[in-house]
N, C-alpha and C positions, 0 to 999 in steps of 0.2 A: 458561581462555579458549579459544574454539575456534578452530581455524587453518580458511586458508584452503579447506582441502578439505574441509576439516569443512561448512562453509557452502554450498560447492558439491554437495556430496552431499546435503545435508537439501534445497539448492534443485531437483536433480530426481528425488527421494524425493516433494517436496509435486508438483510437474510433475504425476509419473505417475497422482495421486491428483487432480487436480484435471482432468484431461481426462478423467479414465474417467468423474467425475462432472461433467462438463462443467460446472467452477465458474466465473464470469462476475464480471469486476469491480462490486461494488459502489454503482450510481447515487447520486452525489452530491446529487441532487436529492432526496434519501429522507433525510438528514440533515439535523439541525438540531442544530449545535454548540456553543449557548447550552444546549439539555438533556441532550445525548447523552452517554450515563453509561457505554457501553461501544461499542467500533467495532465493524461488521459486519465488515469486508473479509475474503474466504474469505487463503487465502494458498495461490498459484497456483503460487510458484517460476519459473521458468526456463518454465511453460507461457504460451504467447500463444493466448489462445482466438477464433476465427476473428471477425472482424467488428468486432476494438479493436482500436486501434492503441496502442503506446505513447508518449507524448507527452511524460516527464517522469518522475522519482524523486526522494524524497527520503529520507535516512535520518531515523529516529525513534526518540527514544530511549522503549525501554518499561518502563524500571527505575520512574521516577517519580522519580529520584532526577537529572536531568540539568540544567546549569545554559545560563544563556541565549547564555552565553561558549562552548559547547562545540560542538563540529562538525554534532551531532544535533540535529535541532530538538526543542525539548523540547512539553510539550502544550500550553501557551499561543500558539508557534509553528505548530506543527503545524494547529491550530483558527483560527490566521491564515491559512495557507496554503490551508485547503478552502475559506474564505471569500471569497477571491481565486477560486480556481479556480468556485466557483458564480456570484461578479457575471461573470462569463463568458459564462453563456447558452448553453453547450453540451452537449451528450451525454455529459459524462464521468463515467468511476468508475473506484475506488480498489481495488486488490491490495496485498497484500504479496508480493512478489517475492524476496525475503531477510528470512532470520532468522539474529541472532545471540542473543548469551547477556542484551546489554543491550541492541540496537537492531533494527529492520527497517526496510529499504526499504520502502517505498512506490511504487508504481508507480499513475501520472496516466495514463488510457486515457483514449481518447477513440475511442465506437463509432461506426462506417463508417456513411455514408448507407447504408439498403435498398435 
C-alpha cells in the first residue's frame, strides 16, 4: 500500500509533467458515458493549469474490483456523477489529481470565462 508521501510525491512528479506539457482538464462535453470504454482525463497532480478552477473531487476506485458500500465511487457511480455534472451546462472537465495503488481523485474544473 502506498503511504501518504508516497502519493504526495507521485502528485508533483505528474504536476511538473503536466505543466511543461501544459495538460488541460479534459471537457466533459467530449464524453459520452453510455459508450466510453476508456477515460481521457491527463492526470495533472497537485498542477492547476491557468484558466480552470477547481470546483469539486471525487475519489475513484480504479481496481474494478470496488463495491457500492465503499468510500470510492465505483464505475457505475462515477458515470452517474459525470452525468450530473454535464445536465449542468457548463464549461467543465475532468483531471485526476491523485493516484493511488487502487483509487484517484478526480478533480471537477470548471474553465474561467475568456
Amino acid at each position: 500500500m502506498m503511504s501518504l508521501e508516497q502519493i504526495v510525491s507521485l502528485a508533483d512528479d505528474q504536476a511538473k509533467q503536466a505543466e511543461r506539457f501544459k495538460y488541460q482538464p479534459f471537457p466533459l462535453s467530449a464524453i459520452d458515458v453510455d459508450t466510453i470504454k476508456r477515460y481521457p482525463f491527463p492526470n495533472i497532480g497537485s498542477y492547476r493549469p491557468e484558466g480552470w478552477e477547481l470546483e469539486d473531487n471525487k475519489m475513484v476506485d480504479k481496481s474494478g474490483l470496488g463495491e457500492e458500500y465503499e468510500p470510492a465511487l465505483t464505475l457505475r457511480g462515477f458515470n452517474a456523477w459525470i452525468k450530473e455534472c454535464q445536465a449542468e451546462n457548463k464549461p467543465y472537465g475532468m483531471a485526476i489529481i491523485e493516484e493511488g495503488e487502487f483509487q484517484v481523485v478526480i478533480g471537477l474544473f470548471l474553465k474561467e470565462a475568456a
